[in-house]
C-alpha positions as semicolon CSV with decimal commas, in nm:
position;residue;x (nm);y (nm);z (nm)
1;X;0,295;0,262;0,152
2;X;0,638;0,165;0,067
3;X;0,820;-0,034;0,289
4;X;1,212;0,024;0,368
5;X;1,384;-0,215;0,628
6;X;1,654;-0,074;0,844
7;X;1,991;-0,211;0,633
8;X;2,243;-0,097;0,853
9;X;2,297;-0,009;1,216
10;X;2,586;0,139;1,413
11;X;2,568;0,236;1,801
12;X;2,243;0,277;1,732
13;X;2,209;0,493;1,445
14;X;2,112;0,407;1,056
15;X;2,318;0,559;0,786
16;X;2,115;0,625;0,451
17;X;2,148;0,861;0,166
18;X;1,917;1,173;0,199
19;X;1,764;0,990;-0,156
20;X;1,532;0,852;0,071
21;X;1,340;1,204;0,112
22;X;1,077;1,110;-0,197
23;X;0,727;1,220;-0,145
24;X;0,570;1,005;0,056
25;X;0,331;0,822;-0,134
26;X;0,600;0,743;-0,408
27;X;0,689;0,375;-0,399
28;X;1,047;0,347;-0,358
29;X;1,337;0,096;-0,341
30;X;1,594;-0,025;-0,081
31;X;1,849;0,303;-0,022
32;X;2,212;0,250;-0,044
33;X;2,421;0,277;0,253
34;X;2,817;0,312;0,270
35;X;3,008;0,352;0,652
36;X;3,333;0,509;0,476
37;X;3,510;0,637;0,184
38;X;3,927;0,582;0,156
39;X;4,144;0,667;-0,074
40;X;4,079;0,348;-0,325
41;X;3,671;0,477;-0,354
42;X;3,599;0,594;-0,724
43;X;3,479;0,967;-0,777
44;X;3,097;0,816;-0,779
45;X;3,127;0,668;-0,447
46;X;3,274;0,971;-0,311
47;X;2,988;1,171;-0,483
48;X;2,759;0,937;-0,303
49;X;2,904;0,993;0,006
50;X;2,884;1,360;0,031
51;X;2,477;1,276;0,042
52;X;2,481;1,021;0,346
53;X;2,313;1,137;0,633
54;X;2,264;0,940;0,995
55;X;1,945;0,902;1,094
56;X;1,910;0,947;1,446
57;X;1,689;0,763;1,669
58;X;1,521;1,044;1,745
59;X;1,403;1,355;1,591
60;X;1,707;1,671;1,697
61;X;1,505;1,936;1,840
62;X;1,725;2,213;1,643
63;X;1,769;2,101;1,303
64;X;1,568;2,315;1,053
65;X;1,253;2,254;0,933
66;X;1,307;2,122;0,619
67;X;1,559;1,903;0,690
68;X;1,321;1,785;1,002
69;X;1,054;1,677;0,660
70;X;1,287;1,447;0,512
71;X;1,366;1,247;0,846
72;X;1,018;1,251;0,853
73;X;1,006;1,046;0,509
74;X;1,294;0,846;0,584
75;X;1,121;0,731;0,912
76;X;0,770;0,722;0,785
77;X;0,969;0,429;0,508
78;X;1,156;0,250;0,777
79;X;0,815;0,155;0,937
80;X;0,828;0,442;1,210
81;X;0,581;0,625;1,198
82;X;0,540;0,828;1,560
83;X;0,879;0,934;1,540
84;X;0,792;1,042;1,196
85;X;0,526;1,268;1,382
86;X;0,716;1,318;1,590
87;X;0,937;1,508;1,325
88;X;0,721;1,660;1,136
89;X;0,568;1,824;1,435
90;X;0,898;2,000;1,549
91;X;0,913;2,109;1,183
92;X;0,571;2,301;1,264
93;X;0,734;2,386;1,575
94;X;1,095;2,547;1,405
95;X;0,958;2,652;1,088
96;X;1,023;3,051;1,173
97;X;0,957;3,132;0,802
98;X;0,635;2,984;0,754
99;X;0,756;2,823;0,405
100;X;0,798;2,413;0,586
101;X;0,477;2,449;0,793
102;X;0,192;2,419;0,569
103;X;0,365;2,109;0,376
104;X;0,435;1,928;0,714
105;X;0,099;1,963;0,841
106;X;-0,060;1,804;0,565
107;X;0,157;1,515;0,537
108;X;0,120;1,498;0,896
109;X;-0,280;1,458;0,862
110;X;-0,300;1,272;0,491
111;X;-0,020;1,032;0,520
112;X;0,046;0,884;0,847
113;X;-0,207;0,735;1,114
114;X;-0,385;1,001;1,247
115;X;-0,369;0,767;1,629
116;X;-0,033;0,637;1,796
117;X;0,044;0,336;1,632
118;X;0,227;0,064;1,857
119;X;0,525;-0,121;1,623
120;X;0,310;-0,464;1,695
121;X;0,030;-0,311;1,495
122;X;0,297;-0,140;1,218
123;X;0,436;-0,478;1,193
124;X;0,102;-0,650;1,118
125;X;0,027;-0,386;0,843
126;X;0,327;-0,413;0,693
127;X;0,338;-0,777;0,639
128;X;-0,044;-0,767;0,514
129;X;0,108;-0,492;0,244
130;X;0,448;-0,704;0,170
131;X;0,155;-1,076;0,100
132;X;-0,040;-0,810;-0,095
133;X;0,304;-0,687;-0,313
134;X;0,367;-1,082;-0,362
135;X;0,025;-1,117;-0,504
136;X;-0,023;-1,332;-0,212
137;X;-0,382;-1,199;-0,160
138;X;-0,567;-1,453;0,033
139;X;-0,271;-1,419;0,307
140;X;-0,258;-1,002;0,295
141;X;-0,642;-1,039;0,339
142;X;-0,591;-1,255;0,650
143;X;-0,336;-1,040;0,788
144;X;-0,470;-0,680;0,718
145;X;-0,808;-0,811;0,877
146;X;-0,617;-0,928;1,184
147;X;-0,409;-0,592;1,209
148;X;-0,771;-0,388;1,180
149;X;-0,951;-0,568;1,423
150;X;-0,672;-0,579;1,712
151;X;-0,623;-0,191;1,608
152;X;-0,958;-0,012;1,562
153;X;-0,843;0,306;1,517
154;X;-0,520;0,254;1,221
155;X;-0,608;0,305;0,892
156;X;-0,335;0,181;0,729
157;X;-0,494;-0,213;0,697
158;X;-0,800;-0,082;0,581
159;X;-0,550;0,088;0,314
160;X;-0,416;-0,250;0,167
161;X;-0,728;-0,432;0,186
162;X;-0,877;-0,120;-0,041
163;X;-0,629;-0,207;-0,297
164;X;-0,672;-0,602;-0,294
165;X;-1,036;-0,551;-0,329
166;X;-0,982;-0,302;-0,639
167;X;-0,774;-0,520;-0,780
168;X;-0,956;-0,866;-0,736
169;X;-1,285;-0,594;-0,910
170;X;-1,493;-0,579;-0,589
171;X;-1,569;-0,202;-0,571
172;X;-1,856;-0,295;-0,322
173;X;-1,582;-0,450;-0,061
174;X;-1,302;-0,165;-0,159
175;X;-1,565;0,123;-0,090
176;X;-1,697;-0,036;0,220
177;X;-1,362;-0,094;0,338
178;X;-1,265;0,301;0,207
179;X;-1,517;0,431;0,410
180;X;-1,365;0,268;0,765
181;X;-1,074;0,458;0,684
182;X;-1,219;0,769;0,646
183;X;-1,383;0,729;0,909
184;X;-1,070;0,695;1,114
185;X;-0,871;0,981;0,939
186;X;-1,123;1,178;0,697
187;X;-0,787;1,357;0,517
188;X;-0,654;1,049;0,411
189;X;-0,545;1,127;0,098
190;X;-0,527;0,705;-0,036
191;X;-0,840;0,641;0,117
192;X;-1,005;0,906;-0,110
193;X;-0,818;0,753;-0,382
194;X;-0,951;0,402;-0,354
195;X;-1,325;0,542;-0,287
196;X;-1,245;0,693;-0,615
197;X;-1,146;0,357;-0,767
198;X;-1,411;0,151;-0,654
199;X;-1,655;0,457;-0,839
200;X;-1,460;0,420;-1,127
201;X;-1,479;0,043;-1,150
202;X;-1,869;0,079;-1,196
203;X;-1,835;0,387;-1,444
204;X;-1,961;0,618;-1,173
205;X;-1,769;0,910;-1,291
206;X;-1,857;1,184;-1,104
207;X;-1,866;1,020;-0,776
208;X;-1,471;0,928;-0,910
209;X;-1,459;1,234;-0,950
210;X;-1,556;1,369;-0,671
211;X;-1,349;1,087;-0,457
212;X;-1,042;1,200;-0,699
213;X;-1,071;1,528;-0,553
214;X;-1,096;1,524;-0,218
215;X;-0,792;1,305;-0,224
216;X;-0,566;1,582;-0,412
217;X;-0,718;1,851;-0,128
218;X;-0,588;1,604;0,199
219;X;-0,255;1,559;-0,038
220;X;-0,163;1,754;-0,392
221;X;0,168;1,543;-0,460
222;X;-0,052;1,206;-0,478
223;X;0,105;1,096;-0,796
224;X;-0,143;0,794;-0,821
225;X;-0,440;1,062;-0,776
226;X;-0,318;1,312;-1,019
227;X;-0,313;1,014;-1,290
228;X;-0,633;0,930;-1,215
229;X;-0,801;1,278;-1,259
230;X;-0,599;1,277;-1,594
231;X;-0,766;0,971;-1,748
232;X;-1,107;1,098;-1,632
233;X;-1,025;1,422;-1,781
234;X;-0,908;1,271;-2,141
235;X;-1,238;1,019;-2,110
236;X;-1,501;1,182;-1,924
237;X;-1,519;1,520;-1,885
């Protein structure tokens, strides 16, 4: 759910370093951009330089599959999310191996909205999340709330009113609010995750469990998930 904000633009294009190409769950911090190197730049800025890429604006129908994955990240953390379907579906598309295809089709279904998204609605969501990062709760609420009921069918409100609710200890209201999600996009993967935590919060273990789970099937590299089923594995097996 990380948020990065365009820093940069030139005749339409965003230069970023490929560092941006985390798994997509991981929270991450603002990337750092350079135009140029001259002859003045030290040996670490001319290291960094050597990983810049340009984003484009859109998706290149012939890069390689892999590569087509991490524009998929680096879009999916500038708050663009159909053109990060966008990529990872020509990744499906050029993956001639078969190695890129499985890995972009699951962070295709787990961790972005399974419906087009209009950048009104992506906008809403992500100031709900940026009140909710502030502590700012009774404003996320407001905002996530508004974003859900304009857009029925996004999950990604529902995702940050999950978390206020765990955190304020209202499993009732998370799970409740879990459950809309799924019901938008069963495979995603955080959804599952705060089903799981609103269990946990009334020492339901095995429906944690069980929540814990299914989150790790729609998405393996959830690092927050993986944590979880090792606490419940070191306390209640």
């Amino acid at each position: 759910m990380a948020i990065l904000k365009p820093i940069l633009t030139l005749s339409g294009l965003l230069a970023i370093t490929f560092a941006c190409a985390a798994p997509m769950t991981a929270g991450q911090s603002r990337p750092a951009t350079r135009l140029e190197t001259n002859s003045e730049t030290t040996r670490e800025d001319q290291e960094l330089s050597k990983k810049i890429i340009v984003v484009p604006d859109e998706p290149p129908v012939d890069w390689a599959s892999d590569r087509l994955v991490a524009l998929a990240t680096c879009y999916k953390n500038m708050g663009a999310p159909e053109r990060a379907k966008k990529a990872l579906r020509l990744a499906i598309k050029n993956d001639k191996t078969g190695k890129v295809k499985k890995q972009a089709q699951m962070l295709l279904d787990s961790e972005l909205p399974k419906y087009p998204v209009p950048q009104e609605a992506v906008f809403l969501s992500n100031k709900a999340y940026d009140h909710y990062c502030r502590k700012q709760y009774a404003s996320a609420i407001k905002t996530a709330k508004e974003c859900a009921a304009k857009y029925p069918k996004y999950e990604s409100p529902l995702d940050t009113l999950s978390a206020i609710y765990l955190e304020q200890k209202k499993p009732l209201l998370a799970r409740e609010t879990s459950k809309k999600a799924l019901a938008i996009n069963d495979k995603c993967s955080n959804a599952w995750l705060s089903l799981g935590n609103s269990y946990l919060l009334e020492g339901d273990y095995k429906s944690a469990r069980a929540a814990a789970e299914k989150s790790l099937q729609c998405y393996p590299d959830n690092i927050n998930t993986k944590a979880m089923i090792k606490f419940l594995n070191a306390k209640h097996r």
